[in-house]
PADODREN-67545 format. One record per residue (C-alpha): x, y, z; residue number from 1. Coordinates in nm, 3 decimals. Each point is the difference from the previous one (the first is absolute). Layout:
BEGIN
+---------+---------+---------+-----+
:       x :       y :       z : seq :
+---------+---------+---------+-----+
:       X :       Y :       Z : NUM :
...
+---------+---------+---------+-----+
end
This chain:
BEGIN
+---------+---------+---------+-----+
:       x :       y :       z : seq :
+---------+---------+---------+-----+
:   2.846 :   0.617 :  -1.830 :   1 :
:   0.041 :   0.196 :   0.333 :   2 :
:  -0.193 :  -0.138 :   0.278 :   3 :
:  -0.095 :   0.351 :   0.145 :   4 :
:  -0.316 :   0.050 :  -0.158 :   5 :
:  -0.227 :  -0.340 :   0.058 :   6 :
:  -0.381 :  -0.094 :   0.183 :   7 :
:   0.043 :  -0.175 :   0.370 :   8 :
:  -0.190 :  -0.344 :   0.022 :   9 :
:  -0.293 :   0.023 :   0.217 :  10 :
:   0.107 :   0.343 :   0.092 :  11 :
:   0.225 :  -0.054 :   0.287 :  12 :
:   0.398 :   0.142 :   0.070 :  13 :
:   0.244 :  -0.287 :  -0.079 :  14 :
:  -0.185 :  -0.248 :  -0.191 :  15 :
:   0.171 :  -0.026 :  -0.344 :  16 :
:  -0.155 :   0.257 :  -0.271 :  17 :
:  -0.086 :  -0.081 :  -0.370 :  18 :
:   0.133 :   0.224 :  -0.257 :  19 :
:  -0.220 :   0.177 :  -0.250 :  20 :
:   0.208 :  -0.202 :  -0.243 :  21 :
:  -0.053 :  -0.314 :   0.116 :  22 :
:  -0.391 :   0.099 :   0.028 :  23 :
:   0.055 :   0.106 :  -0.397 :  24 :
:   0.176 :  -0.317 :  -0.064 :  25 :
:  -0.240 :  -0.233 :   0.165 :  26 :
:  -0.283 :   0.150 :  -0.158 :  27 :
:   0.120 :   0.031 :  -0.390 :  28 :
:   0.223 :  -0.274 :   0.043 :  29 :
:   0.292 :   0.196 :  -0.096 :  30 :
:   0.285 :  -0.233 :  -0.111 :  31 :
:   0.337 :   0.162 :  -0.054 :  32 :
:   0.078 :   0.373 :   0.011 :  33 :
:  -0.161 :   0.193 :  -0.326 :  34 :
:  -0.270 :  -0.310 :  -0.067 :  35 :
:  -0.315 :  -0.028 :   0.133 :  36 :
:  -0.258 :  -0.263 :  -0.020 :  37 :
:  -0.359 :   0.067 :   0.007 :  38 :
:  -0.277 :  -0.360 :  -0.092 :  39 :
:   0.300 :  -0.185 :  -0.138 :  40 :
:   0.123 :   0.265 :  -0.208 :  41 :
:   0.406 :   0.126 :   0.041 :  42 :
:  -0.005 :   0.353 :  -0.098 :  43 :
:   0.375 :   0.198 :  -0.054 :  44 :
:  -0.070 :   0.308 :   0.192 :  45 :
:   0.283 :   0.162 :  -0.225 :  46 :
:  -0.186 :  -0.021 :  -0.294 :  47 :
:  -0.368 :  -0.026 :   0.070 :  48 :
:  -0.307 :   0.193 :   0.069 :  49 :
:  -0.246 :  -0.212 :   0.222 :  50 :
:  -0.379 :   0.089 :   0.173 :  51 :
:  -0.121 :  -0.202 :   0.275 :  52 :
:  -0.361 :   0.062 :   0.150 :  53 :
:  -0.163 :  -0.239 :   0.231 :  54 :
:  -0.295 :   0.213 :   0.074 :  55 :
:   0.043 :   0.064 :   0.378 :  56 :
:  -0.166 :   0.234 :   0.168 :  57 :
:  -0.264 :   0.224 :   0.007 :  58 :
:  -0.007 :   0.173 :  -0.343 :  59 :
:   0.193 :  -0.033 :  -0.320 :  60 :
:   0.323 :   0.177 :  -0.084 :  61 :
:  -0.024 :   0.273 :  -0.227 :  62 :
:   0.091 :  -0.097 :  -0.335 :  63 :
:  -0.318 :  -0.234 :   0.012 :  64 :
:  -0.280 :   0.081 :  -0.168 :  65 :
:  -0.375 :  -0.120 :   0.062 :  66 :
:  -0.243 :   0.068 :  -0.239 :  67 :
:  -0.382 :  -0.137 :  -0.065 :  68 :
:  -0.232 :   0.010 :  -0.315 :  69 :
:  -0.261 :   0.220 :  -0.126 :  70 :
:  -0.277 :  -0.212 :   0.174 :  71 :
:   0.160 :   0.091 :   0.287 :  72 :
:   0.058 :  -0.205 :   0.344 :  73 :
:   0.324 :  -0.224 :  -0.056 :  74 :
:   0.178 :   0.039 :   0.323 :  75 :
:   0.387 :  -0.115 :   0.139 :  76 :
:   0.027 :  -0.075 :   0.349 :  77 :
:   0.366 :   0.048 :   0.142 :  78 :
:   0.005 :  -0.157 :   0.338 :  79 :
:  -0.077 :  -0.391 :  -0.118 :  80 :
:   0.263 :  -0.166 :   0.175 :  81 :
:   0.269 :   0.152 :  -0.266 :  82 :
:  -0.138 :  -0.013 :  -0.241 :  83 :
:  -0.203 :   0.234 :  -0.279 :  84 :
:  -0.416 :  -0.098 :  -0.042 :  85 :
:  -0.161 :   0.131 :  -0.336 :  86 :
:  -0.382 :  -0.041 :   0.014 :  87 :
:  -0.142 :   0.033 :  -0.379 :  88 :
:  -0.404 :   0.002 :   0.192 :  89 :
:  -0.289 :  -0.153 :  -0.113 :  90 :
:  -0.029 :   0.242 :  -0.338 :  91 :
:   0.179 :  -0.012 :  -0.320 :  92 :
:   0.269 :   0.205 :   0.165 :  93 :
:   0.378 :  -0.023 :   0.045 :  94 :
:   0.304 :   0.066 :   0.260 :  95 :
:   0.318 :   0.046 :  -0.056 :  96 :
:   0.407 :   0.092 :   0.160 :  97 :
:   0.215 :   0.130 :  -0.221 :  98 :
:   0.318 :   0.259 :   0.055 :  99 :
:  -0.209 :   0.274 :  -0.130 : 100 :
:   0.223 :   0.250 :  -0.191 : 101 :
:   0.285 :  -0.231 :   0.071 : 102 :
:   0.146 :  -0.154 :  -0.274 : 103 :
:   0.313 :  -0.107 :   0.112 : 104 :
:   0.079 :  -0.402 :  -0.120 : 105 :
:   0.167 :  -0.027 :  -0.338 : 106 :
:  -0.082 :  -0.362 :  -0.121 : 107 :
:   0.373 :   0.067 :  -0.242 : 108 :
:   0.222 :   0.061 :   0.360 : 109 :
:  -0.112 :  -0.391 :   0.080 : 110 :
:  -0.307 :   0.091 :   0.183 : 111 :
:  -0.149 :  -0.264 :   0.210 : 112 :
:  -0.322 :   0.026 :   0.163 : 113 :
:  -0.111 :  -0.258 :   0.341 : 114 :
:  -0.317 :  -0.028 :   0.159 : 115 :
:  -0.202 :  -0.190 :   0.203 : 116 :
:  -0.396 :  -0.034 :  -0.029 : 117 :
:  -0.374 :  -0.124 :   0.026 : 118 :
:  -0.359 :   0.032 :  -0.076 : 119 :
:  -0.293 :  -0.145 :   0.185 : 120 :
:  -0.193 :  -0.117 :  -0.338 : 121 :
:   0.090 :  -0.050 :  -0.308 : 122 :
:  -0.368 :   0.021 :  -0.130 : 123 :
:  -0.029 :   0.270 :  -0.268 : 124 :
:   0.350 :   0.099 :   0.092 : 125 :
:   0.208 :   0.238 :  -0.164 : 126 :
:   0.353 :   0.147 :   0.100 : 127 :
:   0.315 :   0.163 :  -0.199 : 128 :
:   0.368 :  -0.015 :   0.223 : 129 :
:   0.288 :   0.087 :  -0.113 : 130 :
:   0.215 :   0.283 :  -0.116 : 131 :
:  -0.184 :   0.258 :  -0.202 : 132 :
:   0.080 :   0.309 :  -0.181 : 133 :
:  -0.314 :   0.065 :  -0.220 : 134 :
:  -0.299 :  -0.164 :  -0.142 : 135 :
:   0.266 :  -0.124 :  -0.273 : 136 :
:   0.287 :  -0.032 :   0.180 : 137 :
:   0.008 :  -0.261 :   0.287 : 138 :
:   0.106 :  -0.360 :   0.116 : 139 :
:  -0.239 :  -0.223 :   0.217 : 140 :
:  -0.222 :  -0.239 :   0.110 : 141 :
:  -0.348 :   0.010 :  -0.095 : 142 :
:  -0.334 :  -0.205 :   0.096 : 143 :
:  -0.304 :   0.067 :  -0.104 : 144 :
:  -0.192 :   0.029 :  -0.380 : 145 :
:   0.220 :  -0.056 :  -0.196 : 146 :
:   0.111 :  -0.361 :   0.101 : 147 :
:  -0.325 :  -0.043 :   0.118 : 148 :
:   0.097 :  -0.049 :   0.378 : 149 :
:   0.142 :  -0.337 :   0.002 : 150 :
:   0.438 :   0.073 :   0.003 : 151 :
:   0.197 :   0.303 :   0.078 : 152 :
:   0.127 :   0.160 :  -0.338 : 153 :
:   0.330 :   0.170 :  -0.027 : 154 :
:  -0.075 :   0.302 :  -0.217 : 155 :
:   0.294 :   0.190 :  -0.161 : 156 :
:  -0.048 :   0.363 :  -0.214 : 157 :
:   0.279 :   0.172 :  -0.102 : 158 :
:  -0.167 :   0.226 :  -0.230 : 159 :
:  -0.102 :  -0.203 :  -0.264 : 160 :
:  -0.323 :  -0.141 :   0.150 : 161 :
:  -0.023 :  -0.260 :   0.283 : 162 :
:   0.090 :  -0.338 :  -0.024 : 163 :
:  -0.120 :  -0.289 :   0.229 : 164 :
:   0.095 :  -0.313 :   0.108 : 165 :
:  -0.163 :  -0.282 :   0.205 : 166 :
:   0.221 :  -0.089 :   0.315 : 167 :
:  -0.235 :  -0.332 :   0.038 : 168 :
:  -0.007 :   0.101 :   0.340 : 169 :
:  -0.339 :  -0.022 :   0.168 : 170 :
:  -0.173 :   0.314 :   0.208 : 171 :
:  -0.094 :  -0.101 :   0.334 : 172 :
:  -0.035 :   0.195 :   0.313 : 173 :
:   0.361 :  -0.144 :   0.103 : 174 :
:   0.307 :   0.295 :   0.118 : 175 :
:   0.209 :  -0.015 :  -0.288 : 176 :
:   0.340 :   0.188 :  -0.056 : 177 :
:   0.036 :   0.130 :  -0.377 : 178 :
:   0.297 :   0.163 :  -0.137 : 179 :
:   0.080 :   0.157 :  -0.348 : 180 :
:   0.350 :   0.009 :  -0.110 : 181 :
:   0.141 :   0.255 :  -0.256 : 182 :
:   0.285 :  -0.009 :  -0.191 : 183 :
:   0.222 :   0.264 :  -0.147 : 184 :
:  -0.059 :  -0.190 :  -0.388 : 185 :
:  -0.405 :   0.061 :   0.059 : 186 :
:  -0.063 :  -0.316 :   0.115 : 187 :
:  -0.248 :  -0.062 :   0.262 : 188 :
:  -0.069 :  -0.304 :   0.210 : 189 :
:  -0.300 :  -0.098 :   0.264 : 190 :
:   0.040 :  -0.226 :   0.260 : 191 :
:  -0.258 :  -0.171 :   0.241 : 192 :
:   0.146 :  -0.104 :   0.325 : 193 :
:   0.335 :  -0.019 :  -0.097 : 194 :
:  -0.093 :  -0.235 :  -0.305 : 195 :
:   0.046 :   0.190 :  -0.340 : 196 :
:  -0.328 :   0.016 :  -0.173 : 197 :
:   0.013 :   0.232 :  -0.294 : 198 :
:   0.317 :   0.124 :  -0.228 : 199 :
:  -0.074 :   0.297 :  -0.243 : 200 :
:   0.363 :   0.029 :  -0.246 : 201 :
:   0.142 :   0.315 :  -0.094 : 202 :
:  -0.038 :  -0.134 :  -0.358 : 203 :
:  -0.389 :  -0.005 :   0.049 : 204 :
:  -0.113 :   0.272 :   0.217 : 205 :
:   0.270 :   0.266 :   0.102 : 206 :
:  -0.081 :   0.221 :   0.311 : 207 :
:   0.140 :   0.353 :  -0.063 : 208 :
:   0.212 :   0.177 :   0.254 : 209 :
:  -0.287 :   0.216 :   0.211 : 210 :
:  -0.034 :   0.035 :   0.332 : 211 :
:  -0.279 :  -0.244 :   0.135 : 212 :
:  -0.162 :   0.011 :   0.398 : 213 :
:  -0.210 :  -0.290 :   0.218 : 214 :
:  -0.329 :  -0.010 :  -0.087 : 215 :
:  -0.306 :  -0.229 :   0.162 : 216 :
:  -0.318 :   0.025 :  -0.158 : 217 :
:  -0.291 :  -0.222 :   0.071 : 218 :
:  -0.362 :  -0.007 :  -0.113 : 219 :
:  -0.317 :  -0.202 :  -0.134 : 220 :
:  -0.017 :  -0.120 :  -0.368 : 221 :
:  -0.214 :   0.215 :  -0.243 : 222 :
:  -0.290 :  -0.003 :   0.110 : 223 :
:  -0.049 :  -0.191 :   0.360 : 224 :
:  -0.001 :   0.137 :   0.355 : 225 :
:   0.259 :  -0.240 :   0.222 : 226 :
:   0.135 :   0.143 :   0.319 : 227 :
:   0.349 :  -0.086 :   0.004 : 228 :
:   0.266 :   0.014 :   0.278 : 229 :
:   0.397 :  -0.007 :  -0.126 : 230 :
:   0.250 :   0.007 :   0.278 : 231 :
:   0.368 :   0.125 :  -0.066 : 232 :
:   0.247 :  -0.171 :   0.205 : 233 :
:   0.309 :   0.196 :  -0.101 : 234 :
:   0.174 :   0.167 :  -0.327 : 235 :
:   0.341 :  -0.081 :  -0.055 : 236 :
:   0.196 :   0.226 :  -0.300 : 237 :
:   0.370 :   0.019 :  -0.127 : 238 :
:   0.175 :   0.130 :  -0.334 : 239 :
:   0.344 :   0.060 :  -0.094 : 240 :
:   0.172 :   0.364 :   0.161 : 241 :
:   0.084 :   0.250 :  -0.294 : 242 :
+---------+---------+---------+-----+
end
């Protein structure tokens, strides 16, 4: 790469310079030319889409969406050390991220979907992550009534009605980093820090070829009135190019 265009160390004339490239490199951990490597993953530039967001700075970029529930007072704060806050209250309410009107991750391309993330109780807790298209269309995670708050459940609906399935993985109020991995046969699977949890077959439960986004929610069960604080580290996506 030419040397002409670079940032001088500690801002003097004739100490050596680093290269945006080498600032690139360092960062993403960019191995050879045309692969890059973002939280252990090696990505061919040549033939994949990728979406990176750590949450730094002061306000979210512009395909996120934040949105709260009828009772009205979920907040996101966007300045918590990178990362993204969602406050569900003290009321039966709910807060939420999403990409809004952008549905842009097709589970069939060999979508995979990264994140990193917490709550401060677990009490009453319930939260949906994962990639979502509709209320029958999606692929996530989901705590709260229906496995009565003890394990994460991987939930899978392709259109034919959800399906769940127990990852014997315990809440806690623990950073965790879940990721869902699609398959171009329909085939989903969930993974809990690195360690493979839940395996839905094309056989059993196809996901059709929509477009999906990121979606967060969290709120109470039915009927209880929990405050709840879940922090989002970072979102990591990638699918094949077209």
């Amino acid at each position: 790469m030419s040397q002409g265009f670079g940032l001088n160390e500690g801002g003097g004339h004739g100490k050596p310079r680093v290269s945006i490239w080498k600032l690139f490199k360092t960062y993403f951990n960019v191995t050879t030319r045309g692969v890059l490597k973002i939280n252990r993953t090696v990505l061919d530039m040549q033939h994949t889409v990728w979406y990176y967001d750590d949450f730094l700075g002061d306000v979210l970029r512009s395909e996120w969406n934040a949105f709260t529930g009828s009772a009205g007072t979920g907040t996101i704060v966007t300045a918590l050390n990178g990362k993204v806050q969602l406050n569900d209250t003290s009321a039966e309410d709910n807060s939420g991220l999403d990409w809004g009107a952008f549905y842009n991750w097709d589970p069939i391309l060999n979508c995979v979907m990264e994140w990193k993330c917490e709550v401060d109780s677990i009490t009453n807790l319930n939260v949906k992550m994962g990639l979502y298209k509709d209320a029958d269309e999606y692929a996530w995670f989901h705590v709260g009534d229906a496995n009565n708050n003890i394990n994460y459940a991987a939930s899978l609906n392709g259109g034919a009605g959800a399906v769940d399935a127990d990852t014997l993985i315990d809440i806690d109020t623990d950073a965790h980093i879940f990721k869902i991995e699609c398959f171009d046969d329909g085939s989903v699977k969930f993974h809990i820090d690195n360690v493979l949890v839940a395996t839905a077959p094309a056989a059993t439960l196809a996901i059709t070829s929509v477009l999906h986004k990121p979606y967060f929610l969290i709120t109470d069960k039915s009927g209880q009135t929990t405050q709840h604080l879940f922090d989002i580290d970072y979102v990591f996506l990638y699918q094949d190019r077209t």
